[in-house]
DSSP file (Angstrom, degrees, kcal/mol; ACC not computed):
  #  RESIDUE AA STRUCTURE BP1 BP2  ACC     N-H-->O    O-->H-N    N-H-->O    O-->H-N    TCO  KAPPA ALPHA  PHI   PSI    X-CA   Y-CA   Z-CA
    1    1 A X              0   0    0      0, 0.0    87,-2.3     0, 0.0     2,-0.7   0.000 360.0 360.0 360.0 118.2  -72.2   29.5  119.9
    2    2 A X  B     +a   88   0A   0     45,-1.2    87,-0.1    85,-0.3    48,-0.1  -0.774 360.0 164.1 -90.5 109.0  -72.4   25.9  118.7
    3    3 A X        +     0   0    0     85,-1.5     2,-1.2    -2,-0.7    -1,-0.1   0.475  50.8  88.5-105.0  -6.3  -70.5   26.1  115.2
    4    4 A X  S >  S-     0   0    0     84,-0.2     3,-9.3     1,-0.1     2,-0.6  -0.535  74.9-140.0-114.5 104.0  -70.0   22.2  114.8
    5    5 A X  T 3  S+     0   0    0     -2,-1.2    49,-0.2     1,-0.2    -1,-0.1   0.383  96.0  81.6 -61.7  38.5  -73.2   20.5  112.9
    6    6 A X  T 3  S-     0   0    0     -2,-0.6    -1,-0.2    44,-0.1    45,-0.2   0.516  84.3-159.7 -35.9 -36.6  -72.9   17.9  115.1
    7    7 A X    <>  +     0   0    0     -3,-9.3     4,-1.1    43,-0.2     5,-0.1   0.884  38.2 147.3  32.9  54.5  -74.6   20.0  117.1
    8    8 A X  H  > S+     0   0    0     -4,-0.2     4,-2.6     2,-0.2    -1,-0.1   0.911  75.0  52.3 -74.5 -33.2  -73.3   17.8  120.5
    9    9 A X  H  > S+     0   0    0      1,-0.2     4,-2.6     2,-0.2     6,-0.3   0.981 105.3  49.4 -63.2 -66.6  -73.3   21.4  122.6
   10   10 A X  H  4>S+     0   0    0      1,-0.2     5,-2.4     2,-0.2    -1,-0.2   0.924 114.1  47.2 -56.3 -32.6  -76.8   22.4  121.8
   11   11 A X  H ><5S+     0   0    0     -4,-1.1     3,-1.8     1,-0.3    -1,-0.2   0.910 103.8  63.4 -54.2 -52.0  -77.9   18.9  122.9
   12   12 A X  H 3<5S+     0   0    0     -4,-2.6     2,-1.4     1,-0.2    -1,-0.3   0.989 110.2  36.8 -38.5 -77.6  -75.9   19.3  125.7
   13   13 A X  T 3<5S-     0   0    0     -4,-2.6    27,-0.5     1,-0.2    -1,-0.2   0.121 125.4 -81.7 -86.2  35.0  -78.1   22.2  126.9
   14   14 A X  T < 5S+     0   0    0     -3,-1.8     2,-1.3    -2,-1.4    -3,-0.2   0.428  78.0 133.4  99.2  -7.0  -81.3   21.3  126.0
   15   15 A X      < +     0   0    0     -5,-2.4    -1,-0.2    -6,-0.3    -2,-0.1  -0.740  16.8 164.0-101.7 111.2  -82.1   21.9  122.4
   16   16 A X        +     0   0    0     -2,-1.3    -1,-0.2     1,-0.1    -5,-0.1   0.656  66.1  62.9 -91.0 -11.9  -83.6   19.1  121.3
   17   17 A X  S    S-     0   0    0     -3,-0.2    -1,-0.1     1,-0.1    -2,-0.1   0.977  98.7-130.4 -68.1 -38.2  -85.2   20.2  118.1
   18   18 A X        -     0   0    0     32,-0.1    -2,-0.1    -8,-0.0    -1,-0.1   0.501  40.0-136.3 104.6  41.0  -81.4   21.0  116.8
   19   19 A X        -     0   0    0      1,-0.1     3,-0.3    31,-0.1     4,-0.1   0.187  15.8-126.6 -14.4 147.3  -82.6   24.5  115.6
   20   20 A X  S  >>S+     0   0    0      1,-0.2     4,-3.2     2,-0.1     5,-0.9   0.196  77.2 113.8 -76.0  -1.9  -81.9   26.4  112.6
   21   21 A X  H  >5S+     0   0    0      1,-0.3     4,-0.8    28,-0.2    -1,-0.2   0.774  74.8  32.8 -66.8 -26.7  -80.8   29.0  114.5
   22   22 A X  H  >5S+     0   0    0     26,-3.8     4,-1.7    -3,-0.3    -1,-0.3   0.802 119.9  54.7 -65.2 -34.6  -77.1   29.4  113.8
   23   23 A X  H  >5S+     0   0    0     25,-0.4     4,-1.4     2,-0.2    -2,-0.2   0.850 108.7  46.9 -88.8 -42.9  -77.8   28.2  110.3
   24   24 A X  H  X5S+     0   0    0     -4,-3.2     4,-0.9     2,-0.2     6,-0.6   0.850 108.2  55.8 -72.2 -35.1  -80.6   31.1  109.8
   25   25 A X  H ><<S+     0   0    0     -5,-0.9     3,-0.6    -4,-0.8     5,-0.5   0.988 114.7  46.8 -57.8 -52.5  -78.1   34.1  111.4
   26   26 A X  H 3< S+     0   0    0     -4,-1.7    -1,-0.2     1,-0.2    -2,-0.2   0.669 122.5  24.1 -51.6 -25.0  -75.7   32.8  108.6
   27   27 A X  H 3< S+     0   0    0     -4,-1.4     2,-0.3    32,-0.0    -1,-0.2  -0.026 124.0  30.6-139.1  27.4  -77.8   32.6  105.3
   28   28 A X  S << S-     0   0    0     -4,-0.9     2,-2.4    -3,-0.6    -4,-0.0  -0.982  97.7 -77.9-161.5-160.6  -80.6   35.1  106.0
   29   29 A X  S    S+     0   0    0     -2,-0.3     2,-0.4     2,-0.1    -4,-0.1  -0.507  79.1 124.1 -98.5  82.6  -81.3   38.4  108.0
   30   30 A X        -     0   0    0     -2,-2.4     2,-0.3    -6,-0.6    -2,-0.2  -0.965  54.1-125.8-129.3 127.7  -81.7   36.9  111.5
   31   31 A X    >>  -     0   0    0     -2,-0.4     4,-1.4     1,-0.1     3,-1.1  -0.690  13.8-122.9-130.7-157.4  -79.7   38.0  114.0
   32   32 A X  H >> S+     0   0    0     -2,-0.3     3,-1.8    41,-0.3     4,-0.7   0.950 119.1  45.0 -66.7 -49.5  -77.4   36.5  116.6
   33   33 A X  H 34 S+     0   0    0      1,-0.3    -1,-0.3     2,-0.3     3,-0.2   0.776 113.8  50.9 -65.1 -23.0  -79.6   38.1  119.4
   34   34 A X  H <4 S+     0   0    0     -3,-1.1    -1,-0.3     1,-0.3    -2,-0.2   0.806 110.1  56.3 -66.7 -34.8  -82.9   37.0  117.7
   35   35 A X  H << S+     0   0    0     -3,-1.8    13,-0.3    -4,-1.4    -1,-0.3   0.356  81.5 105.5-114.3 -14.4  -81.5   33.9  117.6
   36   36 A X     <  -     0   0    0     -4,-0.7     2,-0.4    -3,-0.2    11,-0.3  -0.510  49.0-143.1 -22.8 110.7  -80.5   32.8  121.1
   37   37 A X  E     -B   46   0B   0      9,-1.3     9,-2.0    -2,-0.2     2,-0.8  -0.705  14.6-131.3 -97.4 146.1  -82.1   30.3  123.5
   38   38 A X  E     -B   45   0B   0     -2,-0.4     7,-0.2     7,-0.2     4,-0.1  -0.805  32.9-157.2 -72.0 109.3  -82.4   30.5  127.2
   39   39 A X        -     0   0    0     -2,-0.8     4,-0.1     5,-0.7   -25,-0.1  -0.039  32.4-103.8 -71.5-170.3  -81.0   27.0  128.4
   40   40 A X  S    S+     0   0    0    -27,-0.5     2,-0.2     2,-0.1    -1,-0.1   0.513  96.6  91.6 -98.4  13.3  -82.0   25.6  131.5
   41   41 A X  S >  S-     0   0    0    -28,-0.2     3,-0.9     1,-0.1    -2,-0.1  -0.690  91.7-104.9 -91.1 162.5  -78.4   26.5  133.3
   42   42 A X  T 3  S+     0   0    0      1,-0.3    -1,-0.1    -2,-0.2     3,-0.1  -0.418 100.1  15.4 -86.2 143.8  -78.6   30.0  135.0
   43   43 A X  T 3  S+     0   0    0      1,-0.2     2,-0.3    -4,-0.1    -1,-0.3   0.639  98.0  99.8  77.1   6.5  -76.7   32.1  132.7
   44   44 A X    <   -     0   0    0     -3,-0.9    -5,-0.7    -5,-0.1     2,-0.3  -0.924  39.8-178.0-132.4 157.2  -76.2   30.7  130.0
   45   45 A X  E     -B   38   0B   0     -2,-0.3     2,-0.3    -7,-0.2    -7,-0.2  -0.964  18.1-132.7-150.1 173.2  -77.8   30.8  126.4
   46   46 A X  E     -B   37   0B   0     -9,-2.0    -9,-1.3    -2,-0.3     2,-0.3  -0.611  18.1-163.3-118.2 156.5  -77.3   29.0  123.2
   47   47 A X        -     0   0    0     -2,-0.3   -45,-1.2   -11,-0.3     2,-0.2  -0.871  46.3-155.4-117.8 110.0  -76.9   30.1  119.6
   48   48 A X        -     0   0    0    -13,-0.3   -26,-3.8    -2,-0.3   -25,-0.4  -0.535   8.3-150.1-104.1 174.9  -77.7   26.3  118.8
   49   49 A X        -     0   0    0     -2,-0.2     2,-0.3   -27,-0.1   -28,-0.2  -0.286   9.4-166.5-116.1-142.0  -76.5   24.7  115.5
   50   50 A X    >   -     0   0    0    -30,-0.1     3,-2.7    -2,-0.1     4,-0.2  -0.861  48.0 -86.2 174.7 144.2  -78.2   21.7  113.3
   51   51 A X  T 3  S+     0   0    0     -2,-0.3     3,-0.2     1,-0.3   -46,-0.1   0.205 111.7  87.8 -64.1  22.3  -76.8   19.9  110.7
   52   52 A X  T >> S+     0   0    0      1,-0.1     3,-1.9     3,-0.1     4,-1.7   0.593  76.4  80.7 -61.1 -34.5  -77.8   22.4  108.1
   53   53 A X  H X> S+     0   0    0     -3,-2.7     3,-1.7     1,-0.3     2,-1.4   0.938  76.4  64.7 -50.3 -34.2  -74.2   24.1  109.0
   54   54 A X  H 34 S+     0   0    0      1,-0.3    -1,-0.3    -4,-0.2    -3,-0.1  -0.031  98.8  51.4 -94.3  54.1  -72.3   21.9  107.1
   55   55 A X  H <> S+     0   0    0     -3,-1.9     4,-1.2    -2,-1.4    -1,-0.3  -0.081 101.1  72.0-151.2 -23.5  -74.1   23.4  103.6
   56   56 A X  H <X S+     0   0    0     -4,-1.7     4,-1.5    -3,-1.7     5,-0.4   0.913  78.0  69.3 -66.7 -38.2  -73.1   26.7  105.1
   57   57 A X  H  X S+     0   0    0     -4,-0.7     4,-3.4     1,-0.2     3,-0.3   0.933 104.4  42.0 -62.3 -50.4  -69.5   26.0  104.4
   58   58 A X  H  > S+     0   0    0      1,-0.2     4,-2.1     2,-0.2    -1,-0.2   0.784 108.6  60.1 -54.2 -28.4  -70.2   26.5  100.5
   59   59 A X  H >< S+     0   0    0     -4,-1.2     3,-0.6     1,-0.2     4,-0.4   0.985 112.9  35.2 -68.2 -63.2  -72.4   29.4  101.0
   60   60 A X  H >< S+     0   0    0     -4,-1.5     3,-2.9     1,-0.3     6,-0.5   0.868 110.5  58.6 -78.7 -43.1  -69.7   31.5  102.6
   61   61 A X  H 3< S+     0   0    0     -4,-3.4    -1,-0.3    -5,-0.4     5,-0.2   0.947 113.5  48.8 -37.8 -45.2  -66.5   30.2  100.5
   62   62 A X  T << S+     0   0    0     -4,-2.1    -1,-0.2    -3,-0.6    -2,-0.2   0.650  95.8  77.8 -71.9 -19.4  -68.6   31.5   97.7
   63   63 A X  S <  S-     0   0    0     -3,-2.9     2,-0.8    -4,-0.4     3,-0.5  -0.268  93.8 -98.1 -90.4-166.9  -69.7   35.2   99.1
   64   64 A X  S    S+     0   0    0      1,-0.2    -1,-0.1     2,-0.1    -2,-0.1  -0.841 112.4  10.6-111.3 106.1  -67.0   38.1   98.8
   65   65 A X  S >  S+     0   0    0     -2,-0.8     3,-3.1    -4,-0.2     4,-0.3   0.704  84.1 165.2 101.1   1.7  -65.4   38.4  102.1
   66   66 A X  G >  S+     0   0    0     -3,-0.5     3,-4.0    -6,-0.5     4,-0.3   0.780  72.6  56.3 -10.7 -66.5  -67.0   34.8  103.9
   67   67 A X  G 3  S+     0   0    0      1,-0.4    -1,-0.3     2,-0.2    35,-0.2   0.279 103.0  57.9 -90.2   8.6  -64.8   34.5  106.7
   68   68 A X  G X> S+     0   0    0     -3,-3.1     4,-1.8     3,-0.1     3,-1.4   0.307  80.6  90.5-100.8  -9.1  -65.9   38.1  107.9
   69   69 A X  H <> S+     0   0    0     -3,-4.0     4,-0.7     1,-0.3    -2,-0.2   0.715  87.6  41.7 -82.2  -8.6  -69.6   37.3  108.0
   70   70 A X  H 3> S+     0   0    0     -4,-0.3     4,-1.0     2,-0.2    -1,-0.3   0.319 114.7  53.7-108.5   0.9  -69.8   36.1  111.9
   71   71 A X  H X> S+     0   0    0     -3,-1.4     4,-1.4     2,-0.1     3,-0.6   0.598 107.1  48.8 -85.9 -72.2  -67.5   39.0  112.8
   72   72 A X  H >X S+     0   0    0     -4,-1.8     4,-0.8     1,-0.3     3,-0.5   0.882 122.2  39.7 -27.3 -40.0  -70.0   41.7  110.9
   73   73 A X  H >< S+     0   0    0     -4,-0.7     3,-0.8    -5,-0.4   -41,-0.3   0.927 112.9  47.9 -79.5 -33.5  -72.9   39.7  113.0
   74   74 A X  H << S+     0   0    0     -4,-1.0    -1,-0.2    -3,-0.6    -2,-0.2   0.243 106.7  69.0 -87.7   7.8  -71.0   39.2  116.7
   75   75 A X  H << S+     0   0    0     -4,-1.4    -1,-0.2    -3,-0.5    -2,-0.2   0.797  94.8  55.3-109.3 -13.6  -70.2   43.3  115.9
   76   76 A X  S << S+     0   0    0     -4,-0.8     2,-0.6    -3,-0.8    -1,-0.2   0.307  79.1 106.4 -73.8   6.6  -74.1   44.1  116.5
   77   77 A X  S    S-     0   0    0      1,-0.1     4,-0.1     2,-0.0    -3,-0.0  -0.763  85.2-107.1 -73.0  97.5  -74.4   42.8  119.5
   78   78 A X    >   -     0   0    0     -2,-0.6     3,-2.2     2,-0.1     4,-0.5  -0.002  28.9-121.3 -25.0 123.0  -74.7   45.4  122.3
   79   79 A X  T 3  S+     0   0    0      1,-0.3     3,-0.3     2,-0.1    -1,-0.1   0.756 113.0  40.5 -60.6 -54.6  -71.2   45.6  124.4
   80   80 A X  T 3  S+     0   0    0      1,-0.2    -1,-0.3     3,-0.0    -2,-0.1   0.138  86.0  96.4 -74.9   2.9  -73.2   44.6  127.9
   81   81 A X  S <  S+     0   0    0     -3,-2.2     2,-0.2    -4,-0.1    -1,-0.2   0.979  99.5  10.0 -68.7 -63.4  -75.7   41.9  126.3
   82   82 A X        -     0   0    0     -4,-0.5     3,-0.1    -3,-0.3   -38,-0.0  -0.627  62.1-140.2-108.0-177.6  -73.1   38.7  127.5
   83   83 A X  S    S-     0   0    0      1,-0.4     2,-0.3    -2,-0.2    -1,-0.1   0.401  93.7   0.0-110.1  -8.7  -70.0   38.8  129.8
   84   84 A X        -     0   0    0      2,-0.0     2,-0.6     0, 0.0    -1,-0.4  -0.867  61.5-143.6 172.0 142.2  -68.3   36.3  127.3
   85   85 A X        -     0   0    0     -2,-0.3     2,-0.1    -3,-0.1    -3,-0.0  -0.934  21.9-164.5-118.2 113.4  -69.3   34.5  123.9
   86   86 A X        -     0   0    0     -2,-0.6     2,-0.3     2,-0.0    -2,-0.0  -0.449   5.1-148.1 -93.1 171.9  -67.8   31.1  123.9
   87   87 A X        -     0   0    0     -2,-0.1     2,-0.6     2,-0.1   -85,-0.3  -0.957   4.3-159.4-143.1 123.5  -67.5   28.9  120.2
   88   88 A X  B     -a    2   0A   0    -87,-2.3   -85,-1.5    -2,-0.3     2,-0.7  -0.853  26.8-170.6 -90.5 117.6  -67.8   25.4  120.2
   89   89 A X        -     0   0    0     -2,-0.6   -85,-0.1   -86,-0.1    -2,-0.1  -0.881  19.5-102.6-125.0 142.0  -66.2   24.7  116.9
   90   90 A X        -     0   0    0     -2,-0.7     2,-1.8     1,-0.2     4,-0.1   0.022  30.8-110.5 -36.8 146.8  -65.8   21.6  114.8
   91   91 A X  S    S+     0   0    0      2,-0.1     2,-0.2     0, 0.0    -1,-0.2  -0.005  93.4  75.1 -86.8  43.3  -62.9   19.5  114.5
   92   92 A X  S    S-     0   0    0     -2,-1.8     2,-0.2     2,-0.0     0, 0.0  -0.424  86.1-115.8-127.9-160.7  -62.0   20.3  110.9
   93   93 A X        +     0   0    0     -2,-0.2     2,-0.2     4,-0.0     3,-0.1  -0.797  61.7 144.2-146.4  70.1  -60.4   23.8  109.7
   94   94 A X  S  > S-     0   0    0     -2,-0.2     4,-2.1    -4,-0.1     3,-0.4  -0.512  71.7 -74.0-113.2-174.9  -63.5   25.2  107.4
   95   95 A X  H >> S+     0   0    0      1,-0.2     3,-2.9     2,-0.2     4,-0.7   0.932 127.4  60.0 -35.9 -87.1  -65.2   28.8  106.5
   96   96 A X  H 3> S+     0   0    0      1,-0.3     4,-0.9     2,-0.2    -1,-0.2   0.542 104.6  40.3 -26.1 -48.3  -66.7   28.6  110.3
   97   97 A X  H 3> S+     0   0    0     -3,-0.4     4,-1.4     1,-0.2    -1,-0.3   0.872 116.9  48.4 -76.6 -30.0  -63.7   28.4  112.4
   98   98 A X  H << S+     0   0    0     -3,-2.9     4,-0.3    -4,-2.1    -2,-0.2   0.854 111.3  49.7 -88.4 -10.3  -61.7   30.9  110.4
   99   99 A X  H  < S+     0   0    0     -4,-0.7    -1,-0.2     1,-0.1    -2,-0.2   0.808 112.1  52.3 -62.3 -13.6  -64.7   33.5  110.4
  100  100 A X  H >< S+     0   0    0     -4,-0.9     3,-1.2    -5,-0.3    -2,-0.2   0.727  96.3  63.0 -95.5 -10.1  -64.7   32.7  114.2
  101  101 A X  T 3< S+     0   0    0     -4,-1.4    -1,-0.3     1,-0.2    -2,-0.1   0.660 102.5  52.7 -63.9 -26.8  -61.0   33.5  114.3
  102  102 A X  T 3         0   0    0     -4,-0.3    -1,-0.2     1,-0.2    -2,-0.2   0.689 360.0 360.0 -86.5 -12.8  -62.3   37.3  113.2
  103  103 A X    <         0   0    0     -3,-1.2    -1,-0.2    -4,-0.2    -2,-0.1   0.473 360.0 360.0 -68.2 360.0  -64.9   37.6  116.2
């Protein structure tokens, strides 16, 4: 899960458009599984991010309960879907890394 609009991770693994896709799981009814790419490394897939994220931070300070909203989404994910959800997180201390602290 690429949290950091940089988006240097998704790049890393192939997503060149720099998808909405983390940025749509956050601010609409998409979810994390919808939202997933198959890279080209065996095993692995992407939540990628885009520099839309960092417009996210306001959206979540603002809702009731923000820094819960990627736990409520990483908690519909069927228990056997990955073997492990890694977070690439920006090098600041915003909304995104403390909801990822709740996953």
């Amino acid at each position: 899960v690429d949290l950091d609009p940089q988006a240097s991770t998704s790049l890393s693994f192939g997503c060149k458009d720099r998808g909405k896709a983390l940025f749509e799981v956050l601010t609409a009814e998409r979810t994390v599984e919808s939202a997933v790419q198959v890279t080209q490394v065996k095993n692995i897939d992407i939540l990628s991010a885009s520099p839309l994220l960092s417009n996210v931070e306001k959206i979540l300070h603002q809702s009731y309960e923000g820094e819960l909203f990627l736990r409520k989404k990483f908690a519909k994910i069927p228990a056997d879907r990955w073997d492990y959800i890694l977070f690439d997180c920006p090098p600041n201390l915003g909304m995104l890394e403390i909801g990822r602290a709740h996953v």
